[in-house]
C-alpha positions in Angstrom: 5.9 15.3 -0.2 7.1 13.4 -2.9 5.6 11.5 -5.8 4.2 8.3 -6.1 5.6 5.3 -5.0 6.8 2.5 -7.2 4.1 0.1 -8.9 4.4 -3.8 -8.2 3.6 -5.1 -11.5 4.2 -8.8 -12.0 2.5 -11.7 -11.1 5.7 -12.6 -8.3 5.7 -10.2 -6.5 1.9 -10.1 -5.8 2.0 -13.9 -5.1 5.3 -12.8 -2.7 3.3 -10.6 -1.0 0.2 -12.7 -0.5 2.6 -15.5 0.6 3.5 -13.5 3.8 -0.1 -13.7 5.3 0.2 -10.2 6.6 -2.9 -8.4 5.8 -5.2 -6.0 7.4 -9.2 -6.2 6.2 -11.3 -2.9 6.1 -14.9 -2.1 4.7 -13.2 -0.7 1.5 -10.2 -2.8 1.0 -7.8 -5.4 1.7 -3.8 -4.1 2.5 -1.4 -7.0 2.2 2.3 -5.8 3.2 5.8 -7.9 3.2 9.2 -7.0 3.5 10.7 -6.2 -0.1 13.1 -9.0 -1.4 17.1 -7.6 -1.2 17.3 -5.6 -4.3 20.8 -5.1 -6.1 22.5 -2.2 -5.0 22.5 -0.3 -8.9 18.9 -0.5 -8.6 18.7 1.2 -5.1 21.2 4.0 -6.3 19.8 7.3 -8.2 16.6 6.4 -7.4 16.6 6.9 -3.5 18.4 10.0 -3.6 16.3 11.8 -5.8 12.9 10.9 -4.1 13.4 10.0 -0.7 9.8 10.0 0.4 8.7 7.2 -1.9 12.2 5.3 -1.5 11.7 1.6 -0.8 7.6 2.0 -1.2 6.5 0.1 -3.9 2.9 -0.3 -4.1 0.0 -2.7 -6.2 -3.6 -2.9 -6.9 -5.8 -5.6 -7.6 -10.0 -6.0 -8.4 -11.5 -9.0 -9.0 -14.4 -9.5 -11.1 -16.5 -9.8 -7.8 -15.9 -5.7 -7.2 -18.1 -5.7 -10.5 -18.3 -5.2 -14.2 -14.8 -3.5 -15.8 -16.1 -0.3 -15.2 -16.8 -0.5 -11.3 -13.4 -2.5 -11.4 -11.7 0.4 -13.0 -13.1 2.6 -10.5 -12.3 0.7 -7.6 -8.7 0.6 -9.0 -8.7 4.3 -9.3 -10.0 5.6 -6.0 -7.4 2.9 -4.5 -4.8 4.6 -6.6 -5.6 8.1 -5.3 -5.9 6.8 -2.1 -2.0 5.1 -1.7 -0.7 8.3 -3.6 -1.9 10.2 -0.7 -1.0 8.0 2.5 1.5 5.9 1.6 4.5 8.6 1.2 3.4 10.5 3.8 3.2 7.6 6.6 4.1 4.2 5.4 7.2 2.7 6.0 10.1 2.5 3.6 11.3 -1.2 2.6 7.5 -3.1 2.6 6.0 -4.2 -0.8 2.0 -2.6 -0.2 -0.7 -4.7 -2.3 -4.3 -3.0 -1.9 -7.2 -5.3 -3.1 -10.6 -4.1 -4.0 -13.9 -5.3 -1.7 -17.2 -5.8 -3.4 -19.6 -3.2 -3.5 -17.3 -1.3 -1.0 -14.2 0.1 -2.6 -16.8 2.1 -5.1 -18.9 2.9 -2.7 -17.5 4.0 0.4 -16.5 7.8 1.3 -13.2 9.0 0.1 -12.6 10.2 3.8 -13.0 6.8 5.3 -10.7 4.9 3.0 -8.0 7.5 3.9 -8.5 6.9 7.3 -9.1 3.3 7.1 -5.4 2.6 5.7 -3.5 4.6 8.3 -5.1 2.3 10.3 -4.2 -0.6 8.5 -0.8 0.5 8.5 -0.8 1.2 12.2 -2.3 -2.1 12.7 0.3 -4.5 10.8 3.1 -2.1 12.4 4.0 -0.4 9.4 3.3 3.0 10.3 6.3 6.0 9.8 7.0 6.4 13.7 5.6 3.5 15.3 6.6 0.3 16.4 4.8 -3.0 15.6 2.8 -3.1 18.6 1.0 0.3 16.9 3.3 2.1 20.1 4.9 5.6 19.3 8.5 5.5 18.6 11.1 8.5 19.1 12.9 9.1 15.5 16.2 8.5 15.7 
């Protein structure tokens, strides 16, 4: 397994995602997915080949100030962190932009265990899952 995937950072790309109304609500957490915008090809070069696991994932995290004072926010932003560095290159599909929003009270709260399973479900659910189709059917690789 490789490394983590690639951070969505600016303001855009967060409002892209949100734009595409594809989202999947748990207990712990909000996952909003979209296709990724047609990048240049230098950009898709070096970096592909020398991680192919995280390729094409590219992943953000977001807490409002209902999740709690800075320090529950920070925590909620961490555990969601640990969490996407563990799923996401493992099963999530190349090519999506992944934004992961924090849930009041919830996101700090909730068992470690759950959250992991709770976003391969949310990625089996919005059709995102390695090895499945959108209906959340298993797919033969090709």
């Amino acid at each position: 397994m490789g490394g983590a995937p690639a951070r969505l950072k600016t303001r855009r790309d967060f409002l892209r995602v949100a734009g595409t109304r594809r989202k999947w609500v748990t207990p712990g957490f909000i996952l909003q997915i979209a296709p990724q915008p047609a990048a240049p090809q230098e950009a898709a070069g070096p970096a592909s080949a020398r991680d192919s696991d995280t390729a094409g994932l590219r992943v953000g995290f977001t807490t409002s100030r209902k999740v709690g004072n800075a320090v529950k926010r920070n925590r909620a932003r961490r555990r969601l962190r640990a969490v996407a560095d563990q799923i996401l290159p493992q099963y999530a599909q190349p090519g999506f932009d992944y934004v992961l929003i924090g849930r009041a009270d919830a996101t700090v709260s909730l068992p470690f265990d759950q959250m992991l399973h709770d976003l391969r479900w949310a990625l089996k659910r919005l059709g995102a899952l390695r090895g499945h189709d959108g209906n959340g059917n298993k797919v033969d690789a090709p």
